[in-house]
C-alpha positions as CSV (number, residue, x, y, z in Angstrom):
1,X,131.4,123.8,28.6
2,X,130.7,123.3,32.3
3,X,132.0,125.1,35.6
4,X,131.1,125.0,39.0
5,X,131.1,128.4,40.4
6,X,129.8,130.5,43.7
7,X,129.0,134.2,43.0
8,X,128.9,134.6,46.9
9,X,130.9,133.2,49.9
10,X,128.7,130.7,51.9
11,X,128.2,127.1,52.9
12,X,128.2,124.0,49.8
13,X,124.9,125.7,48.3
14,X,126.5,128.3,46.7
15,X,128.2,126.5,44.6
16,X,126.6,126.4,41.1
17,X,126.8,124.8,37.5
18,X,127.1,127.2,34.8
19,X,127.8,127.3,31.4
20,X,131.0,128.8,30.1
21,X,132.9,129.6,27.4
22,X,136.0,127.5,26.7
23,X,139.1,128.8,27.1
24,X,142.4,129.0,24.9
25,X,145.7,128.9,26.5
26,X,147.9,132.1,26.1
27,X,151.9,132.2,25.7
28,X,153.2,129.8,28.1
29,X,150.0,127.5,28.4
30,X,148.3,124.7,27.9
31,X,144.3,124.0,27.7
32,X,143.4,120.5,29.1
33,X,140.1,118.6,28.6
34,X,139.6,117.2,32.5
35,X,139.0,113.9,33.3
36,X,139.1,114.0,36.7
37,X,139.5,117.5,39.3
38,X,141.0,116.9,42.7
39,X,139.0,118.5,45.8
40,X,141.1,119.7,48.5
41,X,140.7,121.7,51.5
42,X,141.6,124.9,50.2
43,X,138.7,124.8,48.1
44,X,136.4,124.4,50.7
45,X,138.0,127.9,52.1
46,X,137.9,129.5,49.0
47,X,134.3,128.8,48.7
48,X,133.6,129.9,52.6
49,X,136.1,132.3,53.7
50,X,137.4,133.4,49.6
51,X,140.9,132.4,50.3
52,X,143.0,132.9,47.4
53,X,140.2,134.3,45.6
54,X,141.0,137.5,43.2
55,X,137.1,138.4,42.4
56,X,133.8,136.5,41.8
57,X,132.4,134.7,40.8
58,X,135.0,132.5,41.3
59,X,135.5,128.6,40.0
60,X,137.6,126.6,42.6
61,X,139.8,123.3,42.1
62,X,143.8,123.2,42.1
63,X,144.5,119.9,40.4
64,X,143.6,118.0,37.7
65,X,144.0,115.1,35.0
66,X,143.2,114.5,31.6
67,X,144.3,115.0,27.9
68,X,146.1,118.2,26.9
69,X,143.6,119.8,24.5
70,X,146.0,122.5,22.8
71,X,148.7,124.1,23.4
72,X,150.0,127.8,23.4
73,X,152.6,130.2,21.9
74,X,156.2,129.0,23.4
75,X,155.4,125.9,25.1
76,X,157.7,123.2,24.7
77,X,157.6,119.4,25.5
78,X,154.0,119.0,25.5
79,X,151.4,118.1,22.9
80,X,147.6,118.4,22.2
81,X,146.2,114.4,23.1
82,X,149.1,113.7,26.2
83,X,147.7,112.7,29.3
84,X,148.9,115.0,32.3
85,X,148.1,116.7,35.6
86,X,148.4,119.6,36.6
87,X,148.0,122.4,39.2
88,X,146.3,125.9,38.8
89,X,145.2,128.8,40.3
90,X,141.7,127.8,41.0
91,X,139.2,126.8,37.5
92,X,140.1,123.5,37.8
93,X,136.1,122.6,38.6
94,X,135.2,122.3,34.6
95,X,135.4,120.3,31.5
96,X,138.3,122.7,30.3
97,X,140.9,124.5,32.0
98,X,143.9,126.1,31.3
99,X,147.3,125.9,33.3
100,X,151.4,127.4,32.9
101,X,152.9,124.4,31.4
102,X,155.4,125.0,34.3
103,X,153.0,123.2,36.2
104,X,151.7,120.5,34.0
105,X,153.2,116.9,34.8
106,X,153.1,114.2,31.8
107,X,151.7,111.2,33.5
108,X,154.0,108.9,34.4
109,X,154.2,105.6,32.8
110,X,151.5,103.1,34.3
111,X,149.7,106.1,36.3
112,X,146.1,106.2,34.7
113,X,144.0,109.7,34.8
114,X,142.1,108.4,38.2
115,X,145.7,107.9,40.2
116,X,146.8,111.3,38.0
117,X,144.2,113.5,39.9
118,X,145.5,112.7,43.3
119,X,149.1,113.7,42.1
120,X,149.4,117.1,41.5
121,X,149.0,119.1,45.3
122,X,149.2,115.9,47.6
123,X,152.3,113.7,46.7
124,X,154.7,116.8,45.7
125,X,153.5,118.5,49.0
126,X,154.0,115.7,51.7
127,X,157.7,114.9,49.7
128,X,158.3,118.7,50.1
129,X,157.2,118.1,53.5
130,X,159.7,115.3,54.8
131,X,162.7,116.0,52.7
132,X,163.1,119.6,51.2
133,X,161.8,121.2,54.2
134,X,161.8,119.2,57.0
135,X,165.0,117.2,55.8
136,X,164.3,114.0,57.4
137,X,166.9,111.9,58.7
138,X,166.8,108.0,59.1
139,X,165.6,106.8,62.5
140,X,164.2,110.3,63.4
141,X,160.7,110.3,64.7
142,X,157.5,112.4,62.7
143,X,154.2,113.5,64.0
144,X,151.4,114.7,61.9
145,X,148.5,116.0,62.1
146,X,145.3,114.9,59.8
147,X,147.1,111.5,59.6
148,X,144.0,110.3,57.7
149,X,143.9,113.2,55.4
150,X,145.2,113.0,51.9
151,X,148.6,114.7,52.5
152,X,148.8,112.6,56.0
153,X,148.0,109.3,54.4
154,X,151.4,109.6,51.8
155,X,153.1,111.0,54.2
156,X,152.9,108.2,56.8
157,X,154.2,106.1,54.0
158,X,156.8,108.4,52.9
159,X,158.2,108.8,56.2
160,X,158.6,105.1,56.3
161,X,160.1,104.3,53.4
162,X,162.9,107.4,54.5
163,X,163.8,104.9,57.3
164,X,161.8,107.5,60.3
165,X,162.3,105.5,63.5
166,X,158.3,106.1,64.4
167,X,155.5,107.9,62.8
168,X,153.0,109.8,65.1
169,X,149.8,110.7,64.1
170,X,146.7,113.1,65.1
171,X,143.0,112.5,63.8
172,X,139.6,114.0,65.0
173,X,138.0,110.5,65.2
174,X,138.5,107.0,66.5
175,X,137.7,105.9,62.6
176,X,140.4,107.9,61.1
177,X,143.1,106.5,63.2
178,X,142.2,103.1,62.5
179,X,142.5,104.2,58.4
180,X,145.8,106.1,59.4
181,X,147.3,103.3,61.0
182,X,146.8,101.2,57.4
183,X,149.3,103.4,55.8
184,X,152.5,104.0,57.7
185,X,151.4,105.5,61.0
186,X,152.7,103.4,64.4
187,X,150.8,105.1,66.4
188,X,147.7,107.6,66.1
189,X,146.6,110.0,68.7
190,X,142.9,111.0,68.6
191,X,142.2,114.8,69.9
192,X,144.8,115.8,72.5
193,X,148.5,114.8,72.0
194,X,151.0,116.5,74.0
195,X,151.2,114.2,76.3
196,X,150.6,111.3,74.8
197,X,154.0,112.1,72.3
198,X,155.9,113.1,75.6
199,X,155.1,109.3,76.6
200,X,155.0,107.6,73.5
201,X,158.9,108.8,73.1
202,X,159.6,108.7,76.4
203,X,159.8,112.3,77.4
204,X,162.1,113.2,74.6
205,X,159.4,114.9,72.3
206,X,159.7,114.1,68.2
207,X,162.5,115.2,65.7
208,X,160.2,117.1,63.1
209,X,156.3,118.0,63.3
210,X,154.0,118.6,60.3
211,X,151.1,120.6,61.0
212,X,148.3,122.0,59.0
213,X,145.9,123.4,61.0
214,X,147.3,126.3,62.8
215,X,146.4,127.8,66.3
216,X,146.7,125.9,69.5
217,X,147.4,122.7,67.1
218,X,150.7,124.2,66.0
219,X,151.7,125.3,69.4
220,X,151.3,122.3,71.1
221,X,153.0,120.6,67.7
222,X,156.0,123.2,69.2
223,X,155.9,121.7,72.8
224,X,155.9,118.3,71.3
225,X,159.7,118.6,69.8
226,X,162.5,116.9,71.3
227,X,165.6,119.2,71.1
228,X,166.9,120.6,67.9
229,X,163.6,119.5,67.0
230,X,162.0,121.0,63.7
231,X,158.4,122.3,63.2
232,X,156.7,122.9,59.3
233,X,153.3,125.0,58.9
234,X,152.0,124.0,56.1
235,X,148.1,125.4,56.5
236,X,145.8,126.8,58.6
237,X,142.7,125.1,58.7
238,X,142.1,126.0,62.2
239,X,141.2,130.1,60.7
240,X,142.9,130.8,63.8
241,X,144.7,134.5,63.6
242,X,148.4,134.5,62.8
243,X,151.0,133.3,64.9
244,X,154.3,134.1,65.9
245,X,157.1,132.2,67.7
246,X,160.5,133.5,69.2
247,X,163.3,133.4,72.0
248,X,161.4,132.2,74.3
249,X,160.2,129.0,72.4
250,X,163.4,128.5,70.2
251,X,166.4,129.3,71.9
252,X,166.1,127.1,75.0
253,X,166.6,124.1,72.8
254,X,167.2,124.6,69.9
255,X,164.2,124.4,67.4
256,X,163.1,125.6,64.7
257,X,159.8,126.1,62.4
258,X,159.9,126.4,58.8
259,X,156.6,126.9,56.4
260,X,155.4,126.0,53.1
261,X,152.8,126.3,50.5
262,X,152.8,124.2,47.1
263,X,150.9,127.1,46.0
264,X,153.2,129.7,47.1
265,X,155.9,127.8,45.2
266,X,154.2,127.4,42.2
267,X,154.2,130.9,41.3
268,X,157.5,132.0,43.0
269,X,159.8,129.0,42.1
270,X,158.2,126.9,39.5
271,X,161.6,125.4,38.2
272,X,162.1,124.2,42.6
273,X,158.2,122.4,42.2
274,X,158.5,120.8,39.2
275,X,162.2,119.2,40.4
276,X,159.8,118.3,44.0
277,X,157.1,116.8,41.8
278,X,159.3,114.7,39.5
279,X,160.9,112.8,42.6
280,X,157.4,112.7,44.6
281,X,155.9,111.0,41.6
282,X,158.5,108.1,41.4
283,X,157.2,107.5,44.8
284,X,154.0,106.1,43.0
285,X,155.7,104.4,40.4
286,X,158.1,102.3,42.4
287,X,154.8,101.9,44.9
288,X,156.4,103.6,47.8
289,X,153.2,105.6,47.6
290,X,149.5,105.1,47.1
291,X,146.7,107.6,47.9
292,X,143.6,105.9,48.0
293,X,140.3,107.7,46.2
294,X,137.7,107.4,48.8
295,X,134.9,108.8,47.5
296,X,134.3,109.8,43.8
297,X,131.4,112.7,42.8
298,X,130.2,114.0,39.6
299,X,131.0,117.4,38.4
300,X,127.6,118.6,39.4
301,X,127.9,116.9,42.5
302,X,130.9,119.1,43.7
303,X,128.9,120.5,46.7
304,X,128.3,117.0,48.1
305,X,132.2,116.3,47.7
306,X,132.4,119.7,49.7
307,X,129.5,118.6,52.6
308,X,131.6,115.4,53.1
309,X,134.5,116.7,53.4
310,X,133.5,119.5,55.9
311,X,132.2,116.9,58.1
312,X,136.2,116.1,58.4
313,X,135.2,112.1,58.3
314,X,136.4,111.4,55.3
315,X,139.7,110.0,54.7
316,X,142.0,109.6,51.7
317,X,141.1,111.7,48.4
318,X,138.4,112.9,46.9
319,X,137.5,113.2,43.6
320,X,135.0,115.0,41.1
321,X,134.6,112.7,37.8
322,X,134.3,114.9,34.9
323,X,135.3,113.9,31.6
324,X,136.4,110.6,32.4
């Protein structure tokens, strides 16, 4: 079969296509022939800075779609030819990979393998987001940041199908606010946005903030709260060194900053993601949610999907076709 690969940290170049062998699942998993392989940022710091990655060479990807190929030793409820998604721990760049059938999601009815790709990281993360997490109430106001992003464009439209009284959002560029504005967002800050959410709420601030990038970004995310005001970290995309709040920031009035990683909870809570993901995906049944697929790349094209997205222009979510 076919993986993309990188043997060596670096820029899109490194990443290669190789033949592998195909693998068979072990107790607990399924093997799945892909259709289609999310591309999220996480890959893109995987392949550059090896985030999350054990050795090399390494094969990135996440999430993926396609037809469950066979099935291992004490696996229930799922058969060889179902269609599914699914998240793993990287390998999800190649015709075959193989995934804990804790984490594998039987497509929904009227979800086809295309709209099953963008499922697995994105939807269950920005529900996670707004209501496990953040526990958003109705009329409350939301900013976040990468608005035009994958997890920013469902959770614009989350937030407003929760009832939030206004969604606030943060791009890079002119042309992603217009795209964020298309899918839930009342207003959309480009670059700075301190001030601009102390006026747009009229001095009080916002009642939760959603930020994945990290470093001056999440502190002036912190400024931005109105009181009793809740913060979540859910990346760091800035590479900026660790942070750490306090007193000084929190007691005054009354905030608070919360974390979380679909990743993190995948391996230490798999029965609390798989009850997350099961709500998030009636979100895209009932229509409350759609996640548009901007641009589409061939397997072999995965380090063009990986230039384009490093530009941070693109918008929506981005797919490699591989068996489909």
């Amino acid at each position: 079969m076919r993986a993309v690969q990188f043997q060596e940290y670096g820029g899109p170049e490194v990443l290669k296509t190789v033949e592998a062998d195909v693998p068979d699942p072990g107790p607990g998993q399924v093997s799945i022939d892909v259709a289609y392989t999310g591309v999220n940022f996480a890959d893109l710091k995987a392949r550059s800075e090896g985030y999350r990655v054990p050795s090399l060479p390494f094969v990135p990807g996440l999430e993926v779609s396609g037809r469950i190929r066979s099935v291992g030793p004490g696996v229930e409820g799922l058969e060889a030819g179902q269609e599914v998604a699914a998240l793993t721990e990287g390998s999800a760049y190649a015709d075959v990979v193989v995934a804990d059938a804790v984490t594998v999601f039987p497509l929904p009815d009227g979800v086809d393998l295309r709209t099953g790709a963008t499922l697995p990281t994105v939807v269950p993360t920005a529900y996670a987001l707004l209501h496990t997490v953040g526990r958003l109430q109705p009329g409350e106001t939301v900013l976040v940041q990468g608005a035009a992003g994958g997890v920013g464009t469902v959770l614009g439209q989350l937030a407003k199908a929760a009832g939030a009284g206004a969604v606030y959002g943060v791009v890079s560029a002119e042309a992603k606010a217009k795209y964020a504005l298309g899918h839930g967002y009342d207003e959309v800050f480009v670059g700075a946005f301190a001030k601009e959410v102390r006026a747009a709420t009229d001095g009080r601030g916002v009642d939760l903030a959603l930020d994945p990038v990290g470093g001056d970004t999440l502190r002036a995310a912190l400024a931005s709260l109105a009181p009793f005001g809740r913060l979540v970290s859910f990346g760091n995309a800035s590479s900026a060194e660790p942070w750490t709040v306090g007193q000084p920031e929190l007691y005054p009035t009354g905030l608070s900053v919360a974390g979380f990683s679909i990743l993190g909870l995948a391996k230490t809570a798999p029965a609390a993601l798989r009850e997350i993901a099961e709500r998030a995906f009636r979100t895209v049944v009932d229509g409350s949610v759609s996640l548009p697929v901007t641009a589409e790349f061939g397997l072999a094209e995965a380090g063009e999907a990986h230039r384009l997205m490093g530009t941070r222009s693109s918008t929506g979510k981005l797919l490699l076709r591989v068996g489909a």
